[in-house]
N, C-alpha and C positions, 0 to 999 in steps of 0.2 A: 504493500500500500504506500503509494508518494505519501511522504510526511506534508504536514499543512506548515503554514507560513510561520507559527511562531515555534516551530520546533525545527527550521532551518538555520538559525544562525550559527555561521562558521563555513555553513555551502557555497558552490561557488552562484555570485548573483549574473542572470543573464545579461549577455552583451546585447546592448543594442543597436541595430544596422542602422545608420544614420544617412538618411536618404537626404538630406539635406545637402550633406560633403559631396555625397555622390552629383548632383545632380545641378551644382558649383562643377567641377571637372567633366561631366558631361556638356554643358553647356559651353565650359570652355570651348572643347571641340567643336560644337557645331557654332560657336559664333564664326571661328576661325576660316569653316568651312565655306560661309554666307561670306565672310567680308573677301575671301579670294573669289568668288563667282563677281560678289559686288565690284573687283578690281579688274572683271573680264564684261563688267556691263549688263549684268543678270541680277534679279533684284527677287529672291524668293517670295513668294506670296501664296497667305492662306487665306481663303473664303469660308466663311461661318455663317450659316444660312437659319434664320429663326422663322417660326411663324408663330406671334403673337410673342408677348413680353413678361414671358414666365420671369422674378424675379432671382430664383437660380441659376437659370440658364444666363442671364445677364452678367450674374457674376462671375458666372463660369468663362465667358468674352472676355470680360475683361484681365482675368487672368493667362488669361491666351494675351492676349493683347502686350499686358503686362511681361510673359515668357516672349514674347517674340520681338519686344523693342532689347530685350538682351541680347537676342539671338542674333539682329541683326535680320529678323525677319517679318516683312511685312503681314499685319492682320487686319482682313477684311470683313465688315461684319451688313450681311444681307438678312433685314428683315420685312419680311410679308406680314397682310395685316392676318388677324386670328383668324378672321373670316376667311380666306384663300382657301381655294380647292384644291383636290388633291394635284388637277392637273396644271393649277399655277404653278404648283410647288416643283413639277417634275419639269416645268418650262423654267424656272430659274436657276437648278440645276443642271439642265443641259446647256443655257443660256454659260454661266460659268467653267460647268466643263470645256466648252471652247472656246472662252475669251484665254489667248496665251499669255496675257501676262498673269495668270493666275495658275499654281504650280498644285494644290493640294487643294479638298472642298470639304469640309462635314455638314453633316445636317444635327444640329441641336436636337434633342429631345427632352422632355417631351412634348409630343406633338399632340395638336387639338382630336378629341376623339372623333372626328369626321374624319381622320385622316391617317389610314394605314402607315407602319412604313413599310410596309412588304410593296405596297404598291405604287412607291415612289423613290426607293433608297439604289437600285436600279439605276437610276438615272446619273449617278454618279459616274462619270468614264472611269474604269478601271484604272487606268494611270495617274489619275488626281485623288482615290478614295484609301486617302493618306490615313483615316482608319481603321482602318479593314473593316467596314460594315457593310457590305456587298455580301450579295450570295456570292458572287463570283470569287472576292477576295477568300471570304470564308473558305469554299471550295480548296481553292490554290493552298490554304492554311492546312484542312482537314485531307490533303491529300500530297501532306508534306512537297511541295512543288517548289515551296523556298524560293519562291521570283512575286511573293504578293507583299503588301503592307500586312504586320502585325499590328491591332489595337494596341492605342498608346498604354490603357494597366496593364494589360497583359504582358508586351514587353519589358515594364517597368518591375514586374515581379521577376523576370529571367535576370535582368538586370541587378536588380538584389541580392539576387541566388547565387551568383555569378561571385557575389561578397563574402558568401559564407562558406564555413569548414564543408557544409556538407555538397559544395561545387568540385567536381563533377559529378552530376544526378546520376548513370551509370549505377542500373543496380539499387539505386535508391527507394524504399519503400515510402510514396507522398501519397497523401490524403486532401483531395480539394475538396472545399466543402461549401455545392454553390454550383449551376448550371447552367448558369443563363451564358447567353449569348456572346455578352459583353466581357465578361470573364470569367468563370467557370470552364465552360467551351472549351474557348481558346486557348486559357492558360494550361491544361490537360491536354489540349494537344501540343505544346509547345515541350510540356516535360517528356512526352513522350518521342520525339523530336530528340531527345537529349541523353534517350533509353529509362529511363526512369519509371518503377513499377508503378502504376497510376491508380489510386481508388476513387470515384467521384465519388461523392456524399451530394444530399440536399434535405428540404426541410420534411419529405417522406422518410428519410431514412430513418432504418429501425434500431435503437441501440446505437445510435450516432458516436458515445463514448468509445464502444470497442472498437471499433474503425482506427479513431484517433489514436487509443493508446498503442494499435500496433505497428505507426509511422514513424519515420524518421524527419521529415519534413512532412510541416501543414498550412495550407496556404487557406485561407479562411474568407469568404467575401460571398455574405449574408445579408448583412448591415443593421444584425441582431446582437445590439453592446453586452458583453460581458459573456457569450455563448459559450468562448473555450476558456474552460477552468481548469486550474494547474491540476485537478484531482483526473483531468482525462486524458494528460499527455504522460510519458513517457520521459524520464529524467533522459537530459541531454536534447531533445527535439527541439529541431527549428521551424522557430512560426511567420509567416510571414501575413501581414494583418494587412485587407484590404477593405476591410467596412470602414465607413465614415456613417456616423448617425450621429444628430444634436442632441443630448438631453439637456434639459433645461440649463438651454445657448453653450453647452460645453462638448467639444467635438471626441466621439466615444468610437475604439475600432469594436471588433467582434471579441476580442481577448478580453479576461483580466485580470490587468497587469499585477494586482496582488497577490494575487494566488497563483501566478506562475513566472514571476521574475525569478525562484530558487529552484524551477525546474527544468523549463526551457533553456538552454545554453543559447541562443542569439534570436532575437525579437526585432521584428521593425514597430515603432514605436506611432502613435496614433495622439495629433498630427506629427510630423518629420518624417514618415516614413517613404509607402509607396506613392503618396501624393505630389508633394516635389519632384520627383523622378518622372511621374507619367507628362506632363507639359513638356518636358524639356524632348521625353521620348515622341513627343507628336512633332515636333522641331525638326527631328533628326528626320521623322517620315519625312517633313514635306521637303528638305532637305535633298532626300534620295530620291522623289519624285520631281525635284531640278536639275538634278541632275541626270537624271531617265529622259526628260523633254528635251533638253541641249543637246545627251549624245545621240538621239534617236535619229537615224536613218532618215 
């Protein structure tokens, strides 16, 4: 039985992955990358396409905005009004897809409930859908093809992982716990990509604990505060925290941290973690989709 927290002292306390440092050094790089294109006349650009004026997603621009006056990268922000159909929305990204001076495009969500994205996210030219939210992209991901864009969390957890004792995955037994689209999915197939033994978990599964306890790495993104408790993991496992949820205005990952900082050996910490890392890691996309449009044939 993991001893609890006040019968730890003397163990060792976990490290935690500071996504922050990370993501200062990553940045460095891609600024580096933009001001040489910018010394050949190429001027990166991303389009951020809203419908209506969610006040999250606003903030979400502007931290794009904010990542990308770093970067040395232009951020473009297209909003339609709430009222737009679905096939305005697939006219102003096609409309973007081919204006050239624009390198990468996402679509905000969430979108008004008149409005699919299965029946408009399509319209993203695969060469600008800088985060893999295409069927297509998806595709090329799930079908290990390693020529698409990876979603910016999901790369920002390989990223991570890449920091800790337990890189390289090879052999590794992980527990993602989480399925959606956006990262679940993806980040399981990126460890598998890596050979890494994969368990998905989500909010059906049965005995969720046993799962956990028999990982070495657990990548967690729920956005249910406090779910993995030090009593389910395994002395020495790495967690890597991808929930964000507010409780009362204070930002909370899926971990908690009291009851398994003396058993986890390396934690991404919640905020500092994966959060800093993923803006810089959609940089880098649009980045590599400027440099896809320049060398293209």
């Amino acid at each position: 039985m993991i001893p609890q927290q006040h019968e730890n002292i003397g163990q060792q306390q976990v490290r935690l992955i500071d996504g922050r440092a990370l993501a200062v050094s990553l940045r460095a790089e891609v600024l580096a990358t933009s001001e040489h294109f910018a010394a050949h006349g190429i001027q990166a650009c991303l389009a951020i396409v809203f419908v209506g004026n969610d006040p999250a997603s606003e903030a979400y621009a502007s931290s794009l905005e904010r990542e990308g006056n770093r970067c040395g990268i232009t951020v473009l922000r297209s909003t339609l009004d709430l009222s737009a159909s679905a096939a305005e929305l697939r006219a102003e990204l096609t409309r973007l897809g081919a204006d050239q001076r624009v390198h990468g495009v996402i679509l905000q969500q969430p979108l008004p409930p008149h409005i699919r994205i299965e029946d408009v996210i399509d319209a993203i030219p695969i060469a600008k859908d800088v985060d893999g939210a295409s069927p297509t992209s998806q595709g090329r991901l799930s079908g290990h093809l390693g020529n698409g864009f990876v979603p910016a969390t999901p790369l920002a957890v390989m990223l991570l992982l890449k920091k800790t004792a337990a890189w390289p995955l090879r052999g590794r037994r992980v527990v993602v716990i989480g399925k959606s689209g956006v990262v679940g999915l993806p980040v399981s197939l990126l460890l598998l990509q890596e050979n890494a033994t994969v368990t998905v978990t989500h909010k059906d599964t049965a005995d969720l604990a046993r799962h956990v306890r028999d990982a070495e790495v657990v990548v967690s993104a729920t956005g249910v505060p406090g779910l993995i408790t030090g009593e389910m993991l395994s002395p020495g496992t790495v967690v890597i925290d991808v929930g964000t949820t507010f409780v009362n205005g204070v930002l909370k990952g899926d971990v908690d941290y009291a009851s398994v900082e003396y058993v986890a050996s390396e934690l991404t910490p919640v905020p500092g973690g994966v959060g800093p890392v993923t803006n810089v890691a959609l940089m880098h996309n649009v980045l590599r989709a400027t440099e896809q449009f320049h060398l293209r044939p």
